[in-house]
Residue frames as a rotation matrix with the C-alpha (Angstrom) as fourth column:
UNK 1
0.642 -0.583 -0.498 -27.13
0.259 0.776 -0.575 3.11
0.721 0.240 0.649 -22.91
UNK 2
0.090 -0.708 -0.700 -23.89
0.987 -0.031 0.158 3.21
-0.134 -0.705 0.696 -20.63
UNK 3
-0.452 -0.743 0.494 -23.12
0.860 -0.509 0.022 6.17
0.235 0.435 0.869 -21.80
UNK 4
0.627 0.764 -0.151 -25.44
0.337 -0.092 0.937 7.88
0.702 -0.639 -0.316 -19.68
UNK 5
0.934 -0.080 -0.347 -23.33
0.356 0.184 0.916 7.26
-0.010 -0.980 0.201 -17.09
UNK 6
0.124 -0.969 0.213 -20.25
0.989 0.103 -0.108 8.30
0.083 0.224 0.971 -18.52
UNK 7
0.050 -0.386 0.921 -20.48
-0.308 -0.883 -0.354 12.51
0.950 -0.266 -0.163 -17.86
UNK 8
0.804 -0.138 0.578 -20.87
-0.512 -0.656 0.555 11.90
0.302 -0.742 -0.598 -14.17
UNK 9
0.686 -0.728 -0.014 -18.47
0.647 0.601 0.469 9.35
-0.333 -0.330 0.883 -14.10
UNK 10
-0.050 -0.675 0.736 -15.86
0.605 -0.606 -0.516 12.32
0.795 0.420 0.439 -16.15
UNK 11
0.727 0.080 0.682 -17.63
-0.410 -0.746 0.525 14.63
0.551 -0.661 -0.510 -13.24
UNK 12
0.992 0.003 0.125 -16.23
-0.115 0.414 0.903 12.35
-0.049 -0.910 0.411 -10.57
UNK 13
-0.162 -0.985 0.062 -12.54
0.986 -0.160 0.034 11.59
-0.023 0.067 0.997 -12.05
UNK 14
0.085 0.017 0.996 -12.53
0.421 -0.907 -0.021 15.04
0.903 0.421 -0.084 -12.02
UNK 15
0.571 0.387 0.724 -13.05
-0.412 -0.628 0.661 15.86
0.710 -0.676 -0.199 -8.82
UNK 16
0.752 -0.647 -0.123 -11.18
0.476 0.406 0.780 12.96
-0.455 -0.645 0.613 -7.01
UNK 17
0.474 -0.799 0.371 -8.16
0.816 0.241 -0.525 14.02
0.330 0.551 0.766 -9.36
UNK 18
0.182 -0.494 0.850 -8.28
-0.143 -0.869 -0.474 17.44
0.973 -0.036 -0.229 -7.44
UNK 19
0.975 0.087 0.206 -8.62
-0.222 0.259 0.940 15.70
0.029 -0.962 0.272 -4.15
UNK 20
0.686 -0.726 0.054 -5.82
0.722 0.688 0.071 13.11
-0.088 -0.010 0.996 -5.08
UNK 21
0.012 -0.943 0.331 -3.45
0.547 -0.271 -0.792 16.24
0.837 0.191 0.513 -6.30
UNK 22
0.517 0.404 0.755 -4.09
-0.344 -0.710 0.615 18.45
0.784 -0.577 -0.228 -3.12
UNK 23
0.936 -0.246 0.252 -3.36
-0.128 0.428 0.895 15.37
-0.327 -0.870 0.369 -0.63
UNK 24
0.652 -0.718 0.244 -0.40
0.695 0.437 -0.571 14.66
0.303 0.542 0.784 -2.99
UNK 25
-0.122 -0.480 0.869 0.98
0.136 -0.875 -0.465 18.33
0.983 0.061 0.172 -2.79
UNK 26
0.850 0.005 0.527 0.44
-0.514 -0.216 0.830 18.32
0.119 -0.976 -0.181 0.91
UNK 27
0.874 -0.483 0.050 2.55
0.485 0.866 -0.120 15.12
0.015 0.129 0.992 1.07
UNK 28
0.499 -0.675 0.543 4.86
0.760 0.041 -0.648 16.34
0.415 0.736 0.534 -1.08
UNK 29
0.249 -0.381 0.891 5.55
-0.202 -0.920 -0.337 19.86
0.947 -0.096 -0.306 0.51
UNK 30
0.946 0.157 0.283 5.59
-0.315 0.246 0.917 18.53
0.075 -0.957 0.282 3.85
UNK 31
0.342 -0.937 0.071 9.26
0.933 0.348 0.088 16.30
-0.107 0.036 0.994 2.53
UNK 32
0.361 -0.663 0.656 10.05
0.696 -0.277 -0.662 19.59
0.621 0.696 0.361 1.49
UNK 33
0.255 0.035 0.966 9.65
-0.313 -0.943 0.117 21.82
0.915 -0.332 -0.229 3.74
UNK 34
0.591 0.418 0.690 10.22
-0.716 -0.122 0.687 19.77
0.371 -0.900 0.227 6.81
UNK 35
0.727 -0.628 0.278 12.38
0.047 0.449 0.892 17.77
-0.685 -0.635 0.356 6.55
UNK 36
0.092 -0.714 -0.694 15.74
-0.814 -0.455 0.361 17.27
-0.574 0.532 -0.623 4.52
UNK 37
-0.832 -0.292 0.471 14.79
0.234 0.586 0.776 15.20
-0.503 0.756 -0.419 2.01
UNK 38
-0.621 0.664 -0.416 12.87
-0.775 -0.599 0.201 15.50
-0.116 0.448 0.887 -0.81
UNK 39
-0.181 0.738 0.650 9.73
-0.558 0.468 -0.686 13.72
-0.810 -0.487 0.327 -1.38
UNK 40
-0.507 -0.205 0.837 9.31
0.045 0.964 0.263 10.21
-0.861 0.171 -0.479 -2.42
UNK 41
-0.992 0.065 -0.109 9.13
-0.120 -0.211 0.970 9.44
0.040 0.975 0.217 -6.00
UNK 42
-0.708 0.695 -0.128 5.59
0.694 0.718 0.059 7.76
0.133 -0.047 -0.990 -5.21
UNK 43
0.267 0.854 -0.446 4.00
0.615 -0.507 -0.604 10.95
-0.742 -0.113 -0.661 -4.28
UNK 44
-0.542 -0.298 -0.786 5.88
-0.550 -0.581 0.600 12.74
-0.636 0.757 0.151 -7.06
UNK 45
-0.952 0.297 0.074 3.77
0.241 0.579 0.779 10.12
0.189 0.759 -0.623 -9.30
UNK 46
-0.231 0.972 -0.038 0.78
0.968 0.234 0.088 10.90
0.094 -0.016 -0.995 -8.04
UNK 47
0.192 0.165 -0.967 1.14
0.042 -0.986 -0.160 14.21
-0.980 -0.010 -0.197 -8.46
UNK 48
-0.809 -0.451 -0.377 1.69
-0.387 -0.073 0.919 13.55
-0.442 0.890 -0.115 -11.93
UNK 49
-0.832 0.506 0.227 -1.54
0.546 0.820 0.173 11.15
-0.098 0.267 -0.959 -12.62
UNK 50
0.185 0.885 -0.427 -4.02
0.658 -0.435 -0.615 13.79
-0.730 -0.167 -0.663 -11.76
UNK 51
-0.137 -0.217 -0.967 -2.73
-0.491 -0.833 0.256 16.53
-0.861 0.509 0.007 -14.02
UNK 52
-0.985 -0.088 0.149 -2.49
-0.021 0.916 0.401 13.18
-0.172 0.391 -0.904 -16.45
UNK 53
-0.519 0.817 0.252 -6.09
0.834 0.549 -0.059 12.51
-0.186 0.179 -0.966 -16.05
UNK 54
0.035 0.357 -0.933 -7.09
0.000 -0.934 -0.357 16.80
-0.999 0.012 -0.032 -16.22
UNK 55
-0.356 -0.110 -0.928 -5.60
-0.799 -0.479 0.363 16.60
-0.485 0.871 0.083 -19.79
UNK 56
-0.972 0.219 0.087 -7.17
0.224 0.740 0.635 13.44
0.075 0.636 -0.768 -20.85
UNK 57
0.050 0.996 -0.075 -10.55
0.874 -0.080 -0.480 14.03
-0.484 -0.042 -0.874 -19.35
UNK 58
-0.107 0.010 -0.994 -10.34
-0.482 -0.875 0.043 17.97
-0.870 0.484 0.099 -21.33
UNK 59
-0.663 -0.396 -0.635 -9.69
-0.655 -0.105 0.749 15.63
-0.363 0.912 -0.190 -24.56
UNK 60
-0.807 0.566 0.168 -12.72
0.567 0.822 -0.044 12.86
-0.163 0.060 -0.985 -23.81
UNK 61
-0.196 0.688 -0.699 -14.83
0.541 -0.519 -0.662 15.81
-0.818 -0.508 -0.270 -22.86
UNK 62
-0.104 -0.031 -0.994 -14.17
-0.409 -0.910 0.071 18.57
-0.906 0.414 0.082 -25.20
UNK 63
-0.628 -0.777 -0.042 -13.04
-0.352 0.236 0.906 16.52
-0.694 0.584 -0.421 -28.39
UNK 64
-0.493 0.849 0.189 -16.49
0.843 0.520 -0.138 14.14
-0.216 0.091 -0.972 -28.78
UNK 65
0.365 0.926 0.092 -18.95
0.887 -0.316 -0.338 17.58
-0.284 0.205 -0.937 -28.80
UNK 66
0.642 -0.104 -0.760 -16.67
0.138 -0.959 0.248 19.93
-0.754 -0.264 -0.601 -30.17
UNK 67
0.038 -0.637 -0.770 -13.74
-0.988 -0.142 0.068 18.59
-0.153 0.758 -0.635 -32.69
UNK 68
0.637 0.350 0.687 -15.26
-0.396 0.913 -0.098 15.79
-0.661 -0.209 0.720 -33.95
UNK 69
0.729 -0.545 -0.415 -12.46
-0.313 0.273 -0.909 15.17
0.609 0.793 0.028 -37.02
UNK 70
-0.444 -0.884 -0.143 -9.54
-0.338 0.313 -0.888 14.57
0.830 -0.346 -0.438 -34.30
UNK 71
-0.247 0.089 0.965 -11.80
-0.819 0.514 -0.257 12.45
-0.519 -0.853 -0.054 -31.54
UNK 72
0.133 0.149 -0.980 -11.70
-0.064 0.988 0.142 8.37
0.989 0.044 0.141 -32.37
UNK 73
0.697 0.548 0.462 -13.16
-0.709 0.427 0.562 6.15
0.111 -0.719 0.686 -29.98
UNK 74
0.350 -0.662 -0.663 -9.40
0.835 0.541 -0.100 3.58
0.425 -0.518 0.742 -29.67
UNK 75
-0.615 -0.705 0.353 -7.48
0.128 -0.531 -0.838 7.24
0.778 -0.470 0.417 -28.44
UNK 76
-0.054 0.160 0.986 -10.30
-0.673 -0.735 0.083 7.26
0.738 -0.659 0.148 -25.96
UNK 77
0.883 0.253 -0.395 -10.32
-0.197 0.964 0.176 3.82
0.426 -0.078 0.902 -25.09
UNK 78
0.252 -0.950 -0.182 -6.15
0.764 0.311 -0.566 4.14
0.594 0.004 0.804 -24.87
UNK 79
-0.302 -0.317 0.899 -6.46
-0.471 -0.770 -0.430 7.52
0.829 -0.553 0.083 -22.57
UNK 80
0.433 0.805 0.405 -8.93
-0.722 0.041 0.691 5.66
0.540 -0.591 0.599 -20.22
UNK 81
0.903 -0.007 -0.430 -7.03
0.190 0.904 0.383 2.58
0.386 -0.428 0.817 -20.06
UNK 82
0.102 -0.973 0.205 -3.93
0.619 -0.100 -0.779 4.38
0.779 0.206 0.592 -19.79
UNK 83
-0.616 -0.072 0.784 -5.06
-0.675 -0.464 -0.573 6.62
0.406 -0.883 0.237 -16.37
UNK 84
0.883 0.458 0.105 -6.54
-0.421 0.672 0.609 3.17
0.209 -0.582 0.786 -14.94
UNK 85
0.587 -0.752 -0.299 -2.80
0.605 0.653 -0.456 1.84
0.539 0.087 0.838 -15.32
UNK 86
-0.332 -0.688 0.645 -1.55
0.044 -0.694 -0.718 5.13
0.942 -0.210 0.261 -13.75
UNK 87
-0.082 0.108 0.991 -3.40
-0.932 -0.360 -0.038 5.01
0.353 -0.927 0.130 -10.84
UNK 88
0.899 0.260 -0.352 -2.89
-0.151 0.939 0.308 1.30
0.411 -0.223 0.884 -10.19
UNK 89
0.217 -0.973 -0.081 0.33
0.844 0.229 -0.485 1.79
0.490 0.037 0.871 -9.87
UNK 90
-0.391 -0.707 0.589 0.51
-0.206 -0.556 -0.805 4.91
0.897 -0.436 0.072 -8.12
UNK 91
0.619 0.775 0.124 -2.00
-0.638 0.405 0.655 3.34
0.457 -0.485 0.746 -5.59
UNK 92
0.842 -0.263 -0.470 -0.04
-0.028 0.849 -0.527 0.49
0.538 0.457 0.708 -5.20
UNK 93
-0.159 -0.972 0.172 3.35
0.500 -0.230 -0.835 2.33
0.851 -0.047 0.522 -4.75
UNK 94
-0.478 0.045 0.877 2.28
-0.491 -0.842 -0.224 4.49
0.728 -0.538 0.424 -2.35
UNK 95
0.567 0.599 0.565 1.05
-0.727 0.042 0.685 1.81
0.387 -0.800 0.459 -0.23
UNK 96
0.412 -0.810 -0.416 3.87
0.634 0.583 -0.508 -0.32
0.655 -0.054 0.754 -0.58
UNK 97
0.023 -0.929 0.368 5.63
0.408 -0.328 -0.852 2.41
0.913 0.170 0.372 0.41
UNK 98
0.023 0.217 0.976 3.71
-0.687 -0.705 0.173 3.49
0.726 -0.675 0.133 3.29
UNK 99
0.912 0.409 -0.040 3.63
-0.349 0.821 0.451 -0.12
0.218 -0.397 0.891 4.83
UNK 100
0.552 -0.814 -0.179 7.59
0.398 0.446 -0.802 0.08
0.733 0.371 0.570 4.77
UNK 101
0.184 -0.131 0.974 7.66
-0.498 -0.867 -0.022 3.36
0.848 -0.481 -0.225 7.08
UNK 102
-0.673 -0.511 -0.535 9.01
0.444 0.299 -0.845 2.49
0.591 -0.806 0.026 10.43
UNK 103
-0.689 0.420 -0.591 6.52
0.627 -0.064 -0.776 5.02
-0.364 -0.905 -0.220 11.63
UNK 104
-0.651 0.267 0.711 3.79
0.451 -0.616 0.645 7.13
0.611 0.741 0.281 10.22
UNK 105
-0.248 0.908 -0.339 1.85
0.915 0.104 -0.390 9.30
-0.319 -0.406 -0.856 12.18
UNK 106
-0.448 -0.274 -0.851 0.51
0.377 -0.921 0.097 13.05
-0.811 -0.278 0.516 12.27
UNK 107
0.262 0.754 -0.602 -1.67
-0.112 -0.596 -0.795 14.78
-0.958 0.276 -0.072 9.86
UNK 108
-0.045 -0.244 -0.969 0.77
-0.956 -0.270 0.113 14.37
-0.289 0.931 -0.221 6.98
UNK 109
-0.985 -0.055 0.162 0.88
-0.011 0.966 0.260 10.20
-0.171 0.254 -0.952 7.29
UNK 110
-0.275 0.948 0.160 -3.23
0.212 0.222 -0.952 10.56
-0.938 -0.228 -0.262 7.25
UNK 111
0.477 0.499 -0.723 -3.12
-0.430 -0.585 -0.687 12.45
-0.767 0.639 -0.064 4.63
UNK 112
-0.522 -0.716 -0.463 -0.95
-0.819 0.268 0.508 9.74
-0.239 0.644 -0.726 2.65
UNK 113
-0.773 0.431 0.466 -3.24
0.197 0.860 -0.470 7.24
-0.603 -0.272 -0.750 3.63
UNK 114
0.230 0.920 -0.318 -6.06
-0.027 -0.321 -0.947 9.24
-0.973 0.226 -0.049 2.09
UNK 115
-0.258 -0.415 -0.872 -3.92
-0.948 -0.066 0.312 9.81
-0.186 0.907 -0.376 -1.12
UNK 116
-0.913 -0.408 0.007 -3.96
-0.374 0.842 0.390 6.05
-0.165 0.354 -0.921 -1.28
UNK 117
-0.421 0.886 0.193 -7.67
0.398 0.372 -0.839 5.71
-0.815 -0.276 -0.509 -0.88
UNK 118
0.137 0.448 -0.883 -8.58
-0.429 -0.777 -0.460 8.29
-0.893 0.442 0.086 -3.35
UNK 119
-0.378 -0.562 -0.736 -6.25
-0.922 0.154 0.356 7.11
-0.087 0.813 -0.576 -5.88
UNK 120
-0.883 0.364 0.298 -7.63
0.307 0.925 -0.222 3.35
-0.356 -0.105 -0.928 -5.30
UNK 121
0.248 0.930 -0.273 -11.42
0.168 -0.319 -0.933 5.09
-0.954 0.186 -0.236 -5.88
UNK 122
0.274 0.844 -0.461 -10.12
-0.410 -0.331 -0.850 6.15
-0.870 0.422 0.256 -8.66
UNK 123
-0.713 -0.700 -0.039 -8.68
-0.613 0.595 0.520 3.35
-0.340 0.395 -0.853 -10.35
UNK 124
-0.658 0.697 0.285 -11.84
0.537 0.700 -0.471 2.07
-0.528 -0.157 -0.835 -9.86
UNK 125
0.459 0.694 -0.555 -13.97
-0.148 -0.556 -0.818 4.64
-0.876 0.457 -0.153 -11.66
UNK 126
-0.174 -0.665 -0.726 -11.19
-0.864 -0.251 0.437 4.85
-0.473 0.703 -0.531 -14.49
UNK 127
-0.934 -0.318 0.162 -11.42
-0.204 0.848 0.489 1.15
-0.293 0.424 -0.857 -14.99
UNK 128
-0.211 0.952 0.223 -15.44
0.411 0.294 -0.863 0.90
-0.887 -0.091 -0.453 -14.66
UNK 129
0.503 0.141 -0.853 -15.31
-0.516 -0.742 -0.428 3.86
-0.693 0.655 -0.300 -17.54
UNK 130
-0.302 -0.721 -0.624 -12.89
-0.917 0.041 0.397 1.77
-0.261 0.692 -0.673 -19.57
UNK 131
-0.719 0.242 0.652 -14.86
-0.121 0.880 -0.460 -0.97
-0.685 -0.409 -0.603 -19.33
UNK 132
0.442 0.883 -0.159 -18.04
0.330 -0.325 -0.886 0.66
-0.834 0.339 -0.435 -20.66
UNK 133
0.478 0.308 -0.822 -16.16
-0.647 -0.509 -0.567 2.02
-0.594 0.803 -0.044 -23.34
UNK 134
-0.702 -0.608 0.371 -14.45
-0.430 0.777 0.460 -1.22
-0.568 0.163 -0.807 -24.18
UNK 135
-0.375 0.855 0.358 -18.05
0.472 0.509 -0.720 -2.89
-0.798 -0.101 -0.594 -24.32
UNK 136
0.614 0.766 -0.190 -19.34
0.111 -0.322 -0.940 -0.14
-0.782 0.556 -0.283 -26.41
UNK 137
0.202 -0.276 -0.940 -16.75
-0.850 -0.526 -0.028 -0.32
-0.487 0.804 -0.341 -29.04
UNK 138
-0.844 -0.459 -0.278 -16.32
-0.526 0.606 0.597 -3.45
-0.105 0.650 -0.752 -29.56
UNK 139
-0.336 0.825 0.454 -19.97
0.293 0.550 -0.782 -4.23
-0.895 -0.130 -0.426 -29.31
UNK 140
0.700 0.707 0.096 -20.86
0.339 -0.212 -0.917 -1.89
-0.628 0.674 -0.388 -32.14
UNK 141
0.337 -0.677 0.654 -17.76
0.910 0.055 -0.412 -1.09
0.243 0.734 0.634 -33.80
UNK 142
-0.764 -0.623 0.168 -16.36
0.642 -0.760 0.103 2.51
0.064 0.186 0.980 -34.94
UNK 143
-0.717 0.324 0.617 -19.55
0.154 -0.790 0.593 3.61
0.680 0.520 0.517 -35.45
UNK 144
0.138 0.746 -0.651 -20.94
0.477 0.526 0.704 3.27
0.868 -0.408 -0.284 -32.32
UNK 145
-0.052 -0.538 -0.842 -18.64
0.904 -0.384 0.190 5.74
-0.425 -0.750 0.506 -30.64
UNK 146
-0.717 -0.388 0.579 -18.86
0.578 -0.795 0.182 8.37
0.390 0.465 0.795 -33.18
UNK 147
-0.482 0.820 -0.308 -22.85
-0.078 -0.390 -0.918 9.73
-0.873 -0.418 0.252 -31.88
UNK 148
0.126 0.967 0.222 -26.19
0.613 0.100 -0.784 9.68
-0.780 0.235 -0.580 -33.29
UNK 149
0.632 0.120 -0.766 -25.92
-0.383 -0.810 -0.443 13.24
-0.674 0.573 -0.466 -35.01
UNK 150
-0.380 -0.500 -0.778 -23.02
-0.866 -0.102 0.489 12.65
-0.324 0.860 -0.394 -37.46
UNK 151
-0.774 0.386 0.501 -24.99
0.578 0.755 0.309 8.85
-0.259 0.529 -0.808 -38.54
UNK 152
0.148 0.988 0.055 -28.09
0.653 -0.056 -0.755 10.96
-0.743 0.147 -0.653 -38.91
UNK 153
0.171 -0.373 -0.912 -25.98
-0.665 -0.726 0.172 13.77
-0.727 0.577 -0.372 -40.83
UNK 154
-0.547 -0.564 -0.619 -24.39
-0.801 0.136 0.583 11.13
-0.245 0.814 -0.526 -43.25
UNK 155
-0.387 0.662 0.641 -27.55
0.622 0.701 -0.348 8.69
-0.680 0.264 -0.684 -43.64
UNK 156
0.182 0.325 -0.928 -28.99
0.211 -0.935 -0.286 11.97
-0.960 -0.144 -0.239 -44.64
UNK 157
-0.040 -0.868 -0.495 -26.40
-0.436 -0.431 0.790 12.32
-0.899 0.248 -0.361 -46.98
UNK 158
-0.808 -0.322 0.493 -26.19
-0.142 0.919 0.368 9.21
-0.571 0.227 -0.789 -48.24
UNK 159
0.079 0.954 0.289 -30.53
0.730 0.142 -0.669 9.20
-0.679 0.264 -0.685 -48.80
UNK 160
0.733 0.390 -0.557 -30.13
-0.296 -0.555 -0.778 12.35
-0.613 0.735 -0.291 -51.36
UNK 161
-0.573 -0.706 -0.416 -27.20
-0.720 0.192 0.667 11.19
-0.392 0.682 -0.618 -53.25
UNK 162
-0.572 0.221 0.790 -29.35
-0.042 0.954 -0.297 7.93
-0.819 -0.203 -0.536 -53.52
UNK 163
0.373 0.917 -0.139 -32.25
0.592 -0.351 -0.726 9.76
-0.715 0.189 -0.674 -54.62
UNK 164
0.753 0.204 -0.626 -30.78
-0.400 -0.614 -0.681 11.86
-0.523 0.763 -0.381 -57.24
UNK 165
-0.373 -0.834 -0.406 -28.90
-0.591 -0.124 0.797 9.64
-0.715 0.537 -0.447 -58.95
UNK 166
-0.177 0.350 -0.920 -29.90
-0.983 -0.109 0.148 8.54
-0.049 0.930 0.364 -62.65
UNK 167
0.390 0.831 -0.396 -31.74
-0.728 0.542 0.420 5.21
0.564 0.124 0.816 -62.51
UNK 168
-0.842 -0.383 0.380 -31.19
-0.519 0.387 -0.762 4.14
0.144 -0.839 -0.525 -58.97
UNK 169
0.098 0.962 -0.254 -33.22
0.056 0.250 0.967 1.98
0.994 -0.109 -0.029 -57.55
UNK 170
-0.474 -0.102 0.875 -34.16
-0.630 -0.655 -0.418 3.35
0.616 -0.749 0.246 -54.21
UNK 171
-0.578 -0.053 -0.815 -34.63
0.305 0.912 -0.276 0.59
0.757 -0.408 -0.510 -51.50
């Protein structure tokens, strides 16, 4: 099923998100250090979104094959859609904002430009992933998000209680 596709798609946010904070924190240190202002709220957001998407992807990742009592399939649905909405918007801003500049040139305007690309890539991955898990919960419900093992654990379950109770009839 989709879901296949969903570790490397966790690989990938992952990886742009260290790209996106890197070019961000260039950006960013560049207002600081260089000139006398500080740097624009827009890259201060996107230096927020990645760190954003580090602790959501730790809680999609970790939560699902490790602490299955505190992972439901709407908080992962509501992280996913919720760092597609962050990086639309820091996307967005940050090209607004660069398209206002009177001038941009020099290693640090490239490297805004990239920020804006990245962050656009991964708006796009974020949404594609929210998509798929949109599709798969509401195609199969709740239980379609929990995994195989805990339906085989409580069919299981479910088949000996069946079976030893006092004139069941066993289907």
């Amino acid at each position: 099923m989709a879901f296949g596709l969903l570790l490397p798609l966790r690989l990938a946010q992952g990886f742009i998100s260290v790209v996106i904070l890197g070019l961000s924190g260039y950006v960013a240190h560049w207002y600081n250090a260089d000139t006398l202002t500080a740097s624009p709220a827009q890259i201060n957001f996107l230096i927020f979104v990645p760190i954003f998407s580090f602790i959501s992807l730790a809680y999609l990742e970790v939560t699902p094959r490790f602490l299955q009592k505190v992972s439901h399939p709407y908080a992962h649905l509501t992280l996913s859609i919720l760092n597609s909405l962050f990086y639309f918007a820091g996307f967005v801003a940050l090209s607004t904002f660069l398209g206002k500049l009177l001038f941009c040139r020099g290693s640090v305007c490239s490297a805004a430009r990239a920020d804006t690309a990245f962050a656009a890539l991964s708006w796009a991955i974020w949404t594609g992933s929210s998509a798929m898990l949109g599709l798969e919960l509401f195609k199969g419900g709740l239980k379609s998000l929990k995994g195989a093992k805990t339906d085989e654990i409580a069919q299981t379950a479910m088949d000996k209680e069946t079976k030893g109770a006092v004139g069941s009839v066993s289907v």
